[in-house]
N, C-alpha and C positions, 0 to 999 in steps of 0.2 A: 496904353496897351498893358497887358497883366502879363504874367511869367510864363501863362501855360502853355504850352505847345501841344500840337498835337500832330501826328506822322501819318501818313494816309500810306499804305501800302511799307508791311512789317518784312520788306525780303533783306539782303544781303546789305541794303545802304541805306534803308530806313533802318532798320537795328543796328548800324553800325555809327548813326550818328549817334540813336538815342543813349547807345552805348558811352560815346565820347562825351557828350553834355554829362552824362551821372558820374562819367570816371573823374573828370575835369573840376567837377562841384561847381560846374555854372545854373543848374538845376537841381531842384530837390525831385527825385525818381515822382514824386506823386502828383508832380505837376506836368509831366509828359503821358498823352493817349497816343499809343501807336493801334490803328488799327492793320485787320487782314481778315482775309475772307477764312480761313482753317488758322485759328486762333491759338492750336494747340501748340504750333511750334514759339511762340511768344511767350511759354511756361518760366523759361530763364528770365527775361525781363519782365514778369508777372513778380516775381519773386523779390524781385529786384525794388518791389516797390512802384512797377509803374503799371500806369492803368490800359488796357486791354483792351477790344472791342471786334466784332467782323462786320458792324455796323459803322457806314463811311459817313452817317450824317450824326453822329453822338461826337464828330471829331469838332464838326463844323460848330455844334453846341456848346464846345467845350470849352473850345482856344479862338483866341484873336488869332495866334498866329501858326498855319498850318503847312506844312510842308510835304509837298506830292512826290512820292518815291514811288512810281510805278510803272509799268512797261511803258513805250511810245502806244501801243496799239491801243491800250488801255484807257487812255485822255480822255479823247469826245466820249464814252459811255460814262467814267466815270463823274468827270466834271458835269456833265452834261446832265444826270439824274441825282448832281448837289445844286442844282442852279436856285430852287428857292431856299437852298439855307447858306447863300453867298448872302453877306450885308456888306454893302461899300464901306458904311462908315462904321464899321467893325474889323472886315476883315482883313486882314496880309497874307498874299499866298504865295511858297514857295515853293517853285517848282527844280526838279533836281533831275526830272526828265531829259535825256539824251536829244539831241536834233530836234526839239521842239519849239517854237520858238513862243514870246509873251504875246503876240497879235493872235497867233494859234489859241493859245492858253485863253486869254480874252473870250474871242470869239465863240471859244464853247462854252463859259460862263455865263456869257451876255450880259456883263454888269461891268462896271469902270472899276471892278477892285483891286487895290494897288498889288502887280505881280513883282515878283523878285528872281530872276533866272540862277542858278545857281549851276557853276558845274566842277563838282569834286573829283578827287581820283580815287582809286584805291587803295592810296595809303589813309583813308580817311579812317579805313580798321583799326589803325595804330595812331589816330590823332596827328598825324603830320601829312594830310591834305594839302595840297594847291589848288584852293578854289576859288574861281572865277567868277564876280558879280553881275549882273545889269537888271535893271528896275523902269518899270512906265507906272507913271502917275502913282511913286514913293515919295513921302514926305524922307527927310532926312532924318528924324531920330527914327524912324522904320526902318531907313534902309541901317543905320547905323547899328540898329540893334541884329537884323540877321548878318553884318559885318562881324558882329560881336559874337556871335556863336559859332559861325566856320571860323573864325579864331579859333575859339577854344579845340578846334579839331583840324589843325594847323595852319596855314597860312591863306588868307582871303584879301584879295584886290578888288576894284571896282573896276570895271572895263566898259565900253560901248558894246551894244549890244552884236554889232554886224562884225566884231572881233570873234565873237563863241566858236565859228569854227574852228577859227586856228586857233583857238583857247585848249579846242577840245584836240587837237594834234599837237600842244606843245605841252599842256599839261597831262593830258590823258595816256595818249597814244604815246607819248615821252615815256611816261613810264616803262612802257613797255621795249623804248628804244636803250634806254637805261639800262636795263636788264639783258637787251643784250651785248651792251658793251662788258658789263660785268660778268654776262657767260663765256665772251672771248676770254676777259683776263686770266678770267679760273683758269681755262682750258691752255694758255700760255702757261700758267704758271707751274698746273701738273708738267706740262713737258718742260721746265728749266728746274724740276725736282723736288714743287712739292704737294702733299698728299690733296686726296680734294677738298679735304675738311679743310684744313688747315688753310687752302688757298681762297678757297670758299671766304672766312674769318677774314684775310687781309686786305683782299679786293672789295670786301662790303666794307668795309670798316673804312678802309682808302678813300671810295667815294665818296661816303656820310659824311667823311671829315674836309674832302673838297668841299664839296657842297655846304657846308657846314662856315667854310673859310669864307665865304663870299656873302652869303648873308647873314653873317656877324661883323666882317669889318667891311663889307661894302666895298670891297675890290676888284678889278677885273680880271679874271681871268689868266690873261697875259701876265699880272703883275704877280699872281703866284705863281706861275709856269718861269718866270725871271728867276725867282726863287730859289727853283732846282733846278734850274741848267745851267752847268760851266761848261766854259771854251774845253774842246774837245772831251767831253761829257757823256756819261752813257744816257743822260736823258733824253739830250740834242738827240744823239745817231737814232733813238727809238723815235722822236717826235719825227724827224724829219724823212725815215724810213714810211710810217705812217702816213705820214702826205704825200710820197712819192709813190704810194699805192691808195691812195684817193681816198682817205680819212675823211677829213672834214667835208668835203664836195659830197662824196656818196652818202654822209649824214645828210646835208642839207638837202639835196633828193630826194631821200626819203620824207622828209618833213613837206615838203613841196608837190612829193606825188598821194600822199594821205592825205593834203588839201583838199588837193585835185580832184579826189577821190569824194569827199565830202560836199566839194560844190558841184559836182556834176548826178552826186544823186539829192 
């Protein structure tokens, strides 16, 4: 397989990898084709050194390895009018599509070319993604290689594929629960006295640097919460206030009824 990639659908996450590959220096800009159908908004990374298109089969000419950032509704037209410039033993497609799954993806191709599921968040703007792998009929240095690029644009696993939806609730829909633990804390902290800026700064900073402890030194959770709490502690009384108004239960609810919510549509 050769270096060049190519981005089929130039919106908010196909720019935003191509973005992360050129900022990362895992690519040279003129080896990535992003296309889109209004070309105009692509003039930043035009500039940027990378190559351009509103034509979706110049992608398919281009790169071995292609990568589908486009609506759900968009698939079967789109795949569906590249099916003669799909080649088995040329192409790798990855798809970045939302609730779509690789038999889906298949099926409107109508060819056995090896697919790779991928599902990022949106810290992928900023290079510290959590994204999700799964592949049918990937050799391993394929799959290793789009391993090697959601790298460079933060963190990438391989998972089974009939995991993606809870992928897509712990790492996605996470974010979003994330932030709003981190809107409580602001909003405590203005009322214990201080401004929002400033509390804003310590509660993001606070969680990056959790988060931050745990996958650097590989430890649980518990073992940094040992950490800060002593016997009769202002930690304790906050932790254990927290649980007694159903902290951790109503989290785990939440994550359980977004499931829910995903396998029942």
């Amino acid at each position: 397989m050769n270096k060049k990639i190519a981005i089929i659908g130039g919106g908010n996450l196909g720019t935003a990898i191509a973005e992360g590959l050129i900022q990362s220096g895992f690519i040279q800009p003129k080896h990535i084709l992003v296309t889109k159908r209004n070309i105009q908004t692509l003039h930043g990374l035009e500039r940027k050194g990378v190559l351009v298109s509103d034509k979706n089969e110049e992608a398919l000419r281009y790169a071995d390895l292609v990568i589908l950032a486009v609506k759900p509704f968009q698939v079967n037209d789109i795949l569906g009018s590249l099916r003669s410039e799909f080649h088995e033993d040329k192409h790798v497609l990855v798809s970045v599509v939302t609730g779509i799954s690789i038999d889906h993806i298949a099926g409107a191709i109508g060819k056995k070319v090896p697919i790779v599921r991928a599902m990022p968040n949106t810290a992928i703007a900023i290079q510290e993604s959590m994204t999700c792998l799964a592949a049918q009929h990937v050799g391993e240095d394929q799959l290793q290689y789009v391993h090697d690029i959601f790298s460079q644009l933060g963190k990438a696993v391989k998972i089974d594929e009939k995991l993606m939806d809870a992928a897509t609730v712990l790492g996605a829909c996470g974010t979003a629960f994330a932030m709003r633990y981190i809107r409580a804390n602001i909003q405590g902290g203005i009322e214990i006295g201080f401004d929002a800026a400033t509390a804003t700064l310590i509660a993001a900073q606070t969680v990056k640097g959790a988060a931050e402890l745990l996958l650097k030194k590989g430890t649980h959770p518990e073992q940094e919460i040992d950490k800060v709490t002593t016997p009769k502690g202002c930690t304790i009384a906050g932790l254990n206030e927290m649980e007694h108004q159903g902290f951790s239960s109503s989290l785990i609810k939440g994550l359980v009824a977004s499931y829910d919510k995903i396998a029942k549509d």
